[in-house]
Structure formats: structure tokens, C-alpha cells
C-alpha positions in Angstrom: 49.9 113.1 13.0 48.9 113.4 16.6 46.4 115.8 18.1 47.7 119.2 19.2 44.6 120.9 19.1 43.6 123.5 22.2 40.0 124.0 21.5 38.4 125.5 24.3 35.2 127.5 23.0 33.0 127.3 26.1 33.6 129.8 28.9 35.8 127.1 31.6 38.9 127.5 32.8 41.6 125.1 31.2 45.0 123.6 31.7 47.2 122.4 29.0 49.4 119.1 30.1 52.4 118.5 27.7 53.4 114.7 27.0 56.8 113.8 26.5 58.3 110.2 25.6 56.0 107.1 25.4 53.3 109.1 27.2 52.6 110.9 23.8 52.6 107.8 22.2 49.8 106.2 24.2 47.8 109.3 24.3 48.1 110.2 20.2 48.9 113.7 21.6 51.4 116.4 22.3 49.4 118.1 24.5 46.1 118.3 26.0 43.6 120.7 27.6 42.0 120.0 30.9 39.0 122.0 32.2 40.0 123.3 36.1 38.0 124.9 39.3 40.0 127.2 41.8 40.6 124.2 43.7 42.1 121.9 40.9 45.8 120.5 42.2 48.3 118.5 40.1 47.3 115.4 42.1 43.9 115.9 40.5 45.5 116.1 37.1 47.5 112.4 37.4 43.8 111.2 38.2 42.6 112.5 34.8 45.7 111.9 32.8 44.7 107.8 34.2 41.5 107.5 33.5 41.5 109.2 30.2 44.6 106.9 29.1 44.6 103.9 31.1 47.5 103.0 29.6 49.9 105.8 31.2 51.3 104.8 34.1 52.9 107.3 36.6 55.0 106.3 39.7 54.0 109.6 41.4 57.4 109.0 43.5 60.0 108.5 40.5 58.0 110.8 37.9 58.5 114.0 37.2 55.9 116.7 37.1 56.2 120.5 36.2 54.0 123.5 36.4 55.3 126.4 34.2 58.8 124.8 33.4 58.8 124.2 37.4 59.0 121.0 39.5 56.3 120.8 41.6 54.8 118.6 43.9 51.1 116.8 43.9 49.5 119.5 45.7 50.2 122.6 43.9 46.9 124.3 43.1 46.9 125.1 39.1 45.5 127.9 38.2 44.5 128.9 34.5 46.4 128.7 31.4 49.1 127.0 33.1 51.1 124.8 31.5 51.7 120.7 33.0 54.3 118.8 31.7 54.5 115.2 32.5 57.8 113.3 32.0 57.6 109.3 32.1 59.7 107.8 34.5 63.3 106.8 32.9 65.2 103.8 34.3 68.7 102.7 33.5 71.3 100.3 34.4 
């Protein structure tokens, strides 16, 4: 069963990021929490989301990001308890 846990028992400001498709594979996860400042931007969170699991990739021109169940670009500033969904990039013929 993958991880689905949001435990955030210090006092920092988090994000949750929502996987969907083969991005929850790699990770083991649904969903993950991600501490944030005031200046944290969803550019900053692609640069988490790839170090943490090398294996994600994300074409930051072909995938698609929301904040909040909105598309957004990379410099929207997140603030707390927002919600990031990440959808892998689907190709077809």
C-alpha cells in the first residue's frame, strides 16, 4: 500500500503535491507534504519532486501542473495548505 500519510507535527508551513499515473508509482505515494517559506514557487517544487525521486521526470513544457485544481505556471508563489498536483506527460500516436 503506498504512503498517504500528511504528518506535519512541527510548527512549518507545508504543501501537499498529489501524484497521478506512473509518478505515484516511482514515488510509492499518492501524495506528499513539502515544507514551504513565503517565497516557495511551483518551480521550486519540480526541484524537490527531482531530487527526492530521481526517477520522475518532468518536461516542464509538455507537463501539467496545478495549484488548487488550477493550471498554473512555474512561478506561482504557493502558499500554505495548498494543494499541487503533478500529471506526467501523456504522449500518443
Amino acid at each position: 500500500m503506498r504512503n498517504t500519510a500528511n504528518n506535519n507535527m512541527d510548527n512549518k508551513t507545508y504543501i501537499t503535491i498529489e501524484f497521478f499515473g506512473m509518478h505515484g508509482v516511482i514515488a510509492d505515494a499518492e501524495r506528499i507534504q513539502m515544507p514551504i517559506t513565503d517565497k516557495t514557487t511551483v518551480a521550486d517544487t519540480i526541484e524537490y519532486i527531482i531530487k527526492k525521486y530521481p526517477g520522475i521526470t518532468i518536461d516542464k513544457g509538455s507537463s501539467v501542473i496545478a495549484v488548487n485544481h488550477e493550471i498554473v505556471t512555474s512561478l506561482k508563489v504557493l502558499r500554505a495548505n495548498d494543494i499541487v498536483s503533478l500529471f506526467p506527460h501523456i504522449g500518443g500516436g
